[in-house]
C-alpha positions in Angstrom: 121.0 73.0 130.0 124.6 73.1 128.8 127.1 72.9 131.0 130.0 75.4 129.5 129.4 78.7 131.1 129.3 82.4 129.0 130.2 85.0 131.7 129.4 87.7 131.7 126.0 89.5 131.0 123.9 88.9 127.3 120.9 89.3 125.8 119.3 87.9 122.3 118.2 90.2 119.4 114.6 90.0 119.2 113.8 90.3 115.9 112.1 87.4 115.1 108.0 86.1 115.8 108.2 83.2 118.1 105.9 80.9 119.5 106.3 80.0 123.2 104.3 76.6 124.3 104.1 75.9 127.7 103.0 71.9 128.5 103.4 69.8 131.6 101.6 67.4 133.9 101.3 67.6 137.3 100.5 63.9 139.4 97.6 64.2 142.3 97.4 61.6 143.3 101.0 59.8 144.1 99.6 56.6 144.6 97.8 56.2 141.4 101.0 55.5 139.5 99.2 53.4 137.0 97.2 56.3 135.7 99.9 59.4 135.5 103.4 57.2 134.8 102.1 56.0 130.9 102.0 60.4 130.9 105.2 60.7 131.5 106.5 58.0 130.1 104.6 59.7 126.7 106.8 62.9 126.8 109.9 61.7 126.0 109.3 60.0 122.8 107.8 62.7 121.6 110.9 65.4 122.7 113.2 63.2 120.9 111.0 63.4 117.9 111.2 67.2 118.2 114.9 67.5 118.8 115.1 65.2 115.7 113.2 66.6 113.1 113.8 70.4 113.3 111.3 70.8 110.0 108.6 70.3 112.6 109.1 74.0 113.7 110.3 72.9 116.8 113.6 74.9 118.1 114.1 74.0 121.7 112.7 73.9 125.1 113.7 74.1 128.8 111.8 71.3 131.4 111.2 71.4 134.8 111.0 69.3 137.5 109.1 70.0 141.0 107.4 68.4 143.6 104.4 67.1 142.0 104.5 69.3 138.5 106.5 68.6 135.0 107.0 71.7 133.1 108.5 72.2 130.0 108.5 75.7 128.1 109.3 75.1 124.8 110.3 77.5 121.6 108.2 77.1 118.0 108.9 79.0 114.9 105.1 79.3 114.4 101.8 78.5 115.2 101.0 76.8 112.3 103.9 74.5 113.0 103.1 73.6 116.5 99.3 72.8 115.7 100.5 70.2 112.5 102.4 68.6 115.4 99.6 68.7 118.0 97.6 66.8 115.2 100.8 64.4 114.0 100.8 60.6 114.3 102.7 60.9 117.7 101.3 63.1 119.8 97.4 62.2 118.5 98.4 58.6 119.5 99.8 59.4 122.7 96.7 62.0 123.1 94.4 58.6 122.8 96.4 56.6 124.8 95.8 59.3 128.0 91.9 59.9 127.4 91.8 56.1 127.0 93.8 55.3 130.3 93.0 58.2 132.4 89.7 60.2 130.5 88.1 62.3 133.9 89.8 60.8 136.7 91.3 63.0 138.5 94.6 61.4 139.4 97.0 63.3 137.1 96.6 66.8 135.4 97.7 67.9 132.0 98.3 71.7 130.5 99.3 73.7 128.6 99.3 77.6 126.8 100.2 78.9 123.6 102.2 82.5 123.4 102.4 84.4 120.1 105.1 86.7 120.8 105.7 89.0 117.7 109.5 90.2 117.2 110.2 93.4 119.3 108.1 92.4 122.2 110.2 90.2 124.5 113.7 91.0 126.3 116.3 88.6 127.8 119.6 88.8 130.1 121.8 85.8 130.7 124.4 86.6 133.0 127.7 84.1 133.7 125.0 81.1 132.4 125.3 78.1 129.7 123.3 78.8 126.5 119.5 78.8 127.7 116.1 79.7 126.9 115.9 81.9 124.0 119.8 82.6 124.1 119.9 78.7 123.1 117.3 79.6 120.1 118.5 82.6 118.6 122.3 82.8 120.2 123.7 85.6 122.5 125.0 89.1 121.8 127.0 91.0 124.9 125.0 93.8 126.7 126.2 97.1 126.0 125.1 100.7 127.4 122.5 100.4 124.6 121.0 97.3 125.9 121.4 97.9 129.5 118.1 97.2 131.1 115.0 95.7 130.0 113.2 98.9 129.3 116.3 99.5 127.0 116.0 96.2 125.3 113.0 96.6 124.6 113.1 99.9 123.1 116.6 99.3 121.1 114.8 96.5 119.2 111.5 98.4 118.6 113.4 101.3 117.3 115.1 99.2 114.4 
């Protein structure tokens, strides 16, 4: 997350399909470091790869850090785009790698889901935050009396 801070209260025009991908891990057992740390060590390489090549479809992501769980929602422009990566040199190799090292035990857990969200159908506020989420995608625009709550939001886009 950025650090320079917008006050005040924006949303983002949603205008514009966008695929949200949700991945993580989550690590069960603590103590089996030598099955879920090669999984997190995975991640990075391929986030830089993302951030690098923006032709991938990629366009940004948030990550999150709890307890046991890694989460990290990220931003596509398409389907299409985040499948070629899913099968792409880096992430099939680092997909081998965990079957090979970890395959059924039950020591670390991977996820993820897929969201197709067509334009018109999602809403956002950010109020006195850095550039995040889908206001670090698509850039901020002030809320006004038209876009005022959610419900209007979501009705001033689907109206255009």
């Amino acid at each position: 997350m950025g650090h320079k801070l917008y006050p005040g209260r924006y949303t983002v025009e949603n205008g514009t399909d966008i695929v949200v991908f949700t991945i993580g891990m989550r690590i069960n057992k603590w103590w089996a470091i030598h099955k879920w740390f090669p999984v997190f060590l995975a991640m990075p390489a391929m986030i830089k790869e993302l951030y690098t090549n923006k032709e991938l479809g990629f366009l940004s992501m948030e990550s999150f850090i709890s307890f046991r769980t890694i989460f990290m929602m990220q931003y596509w422009q398409s389907e299409q785009q985040l499948f070629a990566y899913a099968r792409g040199q880096k992430h099939l190799k680092a997909w081998k790698a965990f079957n090979k090292k970890v395959g059924n035990n039950d020591a670390v857990g991977i996820y993820h889901e897929t969201y197709l969200v067509q334009k018109g159908h999602y809403e956002s506020i950010y109020g006195n935050m850095p550039k995040f989420g889908l206001g670090k995608v698509f850039g901020t625009v002030p809320v006004n009396e038209a876009r005022k709550t959610a419900a209007k939001r979501l009705k001033h886009e689907n109206s255009k």
